[in-house]
C-alpha positions in Angstrom: 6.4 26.8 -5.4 7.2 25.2 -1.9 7.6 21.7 -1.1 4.4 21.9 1.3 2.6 24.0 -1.2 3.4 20.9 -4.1 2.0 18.5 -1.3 -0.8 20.1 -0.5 -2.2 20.3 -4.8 -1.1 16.4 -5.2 -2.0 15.2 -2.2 -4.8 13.1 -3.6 -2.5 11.1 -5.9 -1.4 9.1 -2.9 -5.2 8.1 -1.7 -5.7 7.7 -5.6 -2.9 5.2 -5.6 -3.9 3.3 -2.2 -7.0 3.2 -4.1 -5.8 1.9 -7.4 -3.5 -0.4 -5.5 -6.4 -2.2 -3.8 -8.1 -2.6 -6.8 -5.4 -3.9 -8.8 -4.5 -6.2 -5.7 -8.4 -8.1 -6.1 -8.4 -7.7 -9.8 -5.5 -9.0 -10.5 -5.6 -11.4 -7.4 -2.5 -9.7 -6.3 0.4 -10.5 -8.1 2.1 -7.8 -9.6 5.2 -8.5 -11.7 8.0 -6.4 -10.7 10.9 -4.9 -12.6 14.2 -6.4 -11.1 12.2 -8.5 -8.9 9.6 -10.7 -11.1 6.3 -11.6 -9.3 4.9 -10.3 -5.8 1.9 -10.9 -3.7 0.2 -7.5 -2.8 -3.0 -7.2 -0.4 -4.2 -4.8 1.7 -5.1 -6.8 4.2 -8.1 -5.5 6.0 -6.6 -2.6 8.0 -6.9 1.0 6.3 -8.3 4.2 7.6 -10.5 6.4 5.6 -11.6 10.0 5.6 -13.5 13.1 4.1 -13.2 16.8 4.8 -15.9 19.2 3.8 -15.6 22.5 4.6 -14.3 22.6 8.5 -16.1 19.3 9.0 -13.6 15.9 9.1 -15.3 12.5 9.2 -13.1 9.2 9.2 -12.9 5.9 10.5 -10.2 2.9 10.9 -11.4 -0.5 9.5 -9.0 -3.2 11.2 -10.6 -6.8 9.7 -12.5 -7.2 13.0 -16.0 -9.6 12.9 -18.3 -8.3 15.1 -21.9 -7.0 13.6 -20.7 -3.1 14.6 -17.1 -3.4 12.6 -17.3 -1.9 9.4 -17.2 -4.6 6.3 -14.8 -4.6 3.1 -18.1 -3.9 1.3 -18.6 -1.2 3.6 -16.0 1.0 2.7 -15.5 0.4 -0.8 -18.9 2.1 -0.7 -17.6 4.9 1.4 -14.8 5.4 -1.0 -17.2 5.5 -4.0 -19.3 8.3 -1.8 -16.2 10.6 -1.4 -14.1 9.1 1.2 -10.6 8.5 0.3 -7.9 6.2 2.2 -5.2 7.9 4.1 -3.6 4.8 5.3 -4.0 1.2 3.9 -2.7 -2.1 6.1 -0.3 -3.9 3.0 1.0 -7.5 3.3 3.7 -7.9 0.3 4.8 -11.6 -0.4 8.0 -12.4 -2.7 8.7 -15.8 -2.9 9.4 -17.2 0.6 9.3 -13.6 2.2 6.8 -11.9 4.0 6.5 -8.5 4.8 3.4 -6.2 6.3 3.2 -2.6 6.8 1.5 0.9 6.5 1.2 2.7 3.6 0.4 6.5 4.0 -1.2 8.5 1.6 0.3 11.7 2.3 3.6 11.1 1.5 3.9 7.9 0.9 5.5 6.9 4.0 5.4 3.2 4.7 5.1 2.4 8.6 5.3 -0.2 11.0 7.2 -2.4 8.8 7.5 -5.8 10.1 10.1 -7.4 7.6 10.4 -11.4 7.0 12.7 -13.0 9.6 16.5 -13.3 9.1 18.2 -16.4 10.3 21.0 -16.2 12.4 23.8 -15.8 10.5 27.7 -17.6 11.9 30.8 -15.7 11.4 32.8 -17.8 9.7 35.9 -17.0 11.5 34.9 -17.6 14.8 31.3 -19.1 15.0 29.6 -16.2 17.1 26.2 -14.0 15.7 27.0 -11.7 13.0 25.0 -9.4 14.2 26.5 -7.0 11.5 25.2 -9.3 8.4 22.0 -9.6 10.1 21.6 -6.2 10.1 22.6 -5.6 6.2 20.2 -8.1 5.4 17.3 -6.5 6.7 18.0 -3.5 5.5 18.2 -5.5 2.0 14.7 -6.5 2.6 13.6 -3.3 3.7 14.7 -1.8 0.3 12.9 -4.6 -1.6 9.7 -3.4 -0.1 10.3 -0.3 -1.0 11.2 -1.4 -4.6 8.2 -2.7 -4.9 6.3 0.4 -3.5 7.9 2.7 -6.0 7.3 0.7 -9.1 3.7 -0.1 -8.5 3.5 3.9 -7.8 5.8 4.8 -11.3 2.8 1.9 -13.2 0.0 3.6 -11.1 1.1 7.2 -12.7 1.5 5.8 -15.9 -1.7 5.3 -16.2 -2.9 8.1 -14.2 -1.4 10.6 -16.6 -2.2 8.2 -19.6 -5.6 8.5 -21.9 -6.9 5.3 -20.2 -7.3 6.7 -16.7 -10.7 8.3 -17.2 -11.6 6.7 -20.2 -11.8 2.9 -19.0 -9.6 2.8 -15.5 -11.9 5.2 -13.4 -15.3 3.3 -14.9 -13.7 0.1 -13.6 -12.8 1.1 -10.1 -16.3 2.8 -9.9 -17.9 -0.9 -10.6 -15.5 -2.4 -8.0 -16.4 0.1 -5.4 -20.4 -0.5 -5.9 -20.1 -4.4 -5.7 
């Protein structure tokens, strides 16, 4: 079997997981302790777009935080999702100690977009006191691999228990309550 084919029969795990990561984010008020890392701030923080496909028909909409009486609410589409919508994309703000990131998260493939990492200071070459532009740039792309740390061992606890007995025993009962309220 192709690598589009294997896509295309787990594709749901990744709307499964934004799902399940949103939950866990308000359950557990979003900390998350991370292997090699120790404890992060997750939210998704009000920007996702959902969507359901029946038959040849597509419906979805993009919920972006906004407070006008037309915008869709939190409540809104947690309702939505318990109907049969899933998220393809989720808005994610990830804080480790001092460090702020936000980004995309797609479903799909798990592809995280629009990454705005935490600032880096300017850093002083020792040698002669201009920008080292070249440490600047290996330190973001240190902060861009802790994100994705992060991502990936939330997704390896998420399919723990996805494939474990509690999934649709206890775990799918409790996501169900969360969506209705």
């Amino acid at each position: 079997m192709g690598l589009l084919e294997n896509i295309a029969l787990t594709g749901f795990l990744g709307s499964d997981f934004l799902k399940w990561l949103w939950f866990m984010s308000e359950r557990n008020d979003g900390i998350f302790n991370i292997k090699d890392i120790g404890h992060a701030q997750l939210a998704v923080n009000g920007r996702f777009r959902l969507e359901k496909v029946d038959g040849s028909f597509k419906e979805s909409f993009t919920y972006s935080g906004c407070q006008s009486e037309n915008c869709t609410s939190p409540a809104e589409a947690r309702l939505s999702l318990f109907k049969g919508k899933a998220i393809k994309e989720a808005g994610i703000t990830l804080i480790i100690e001092d460090n702020e990131w936000s980004f995309t998260l797609d479903s799909k493939c798990l592809d995280i977009k629009s990454m705005k990492p935490p600032k880096t200071e300017k850093i002083k070459d020792a040698e002669n006191n201009e920008d080292d532009s070249e440490g600047r740039f290996y330190e973001r792309v240190f902060l861009i691999e802790r994100a994705v740390v992060v991502i990936d061992s939330l997704f390896a606890s998420f399919m723990a228990e996805r494939i474990g007995d509690i999934w649709n025993d206890k775990i799918i009962s409790e996501i169900n309550t969360w969506l209705e309220n």
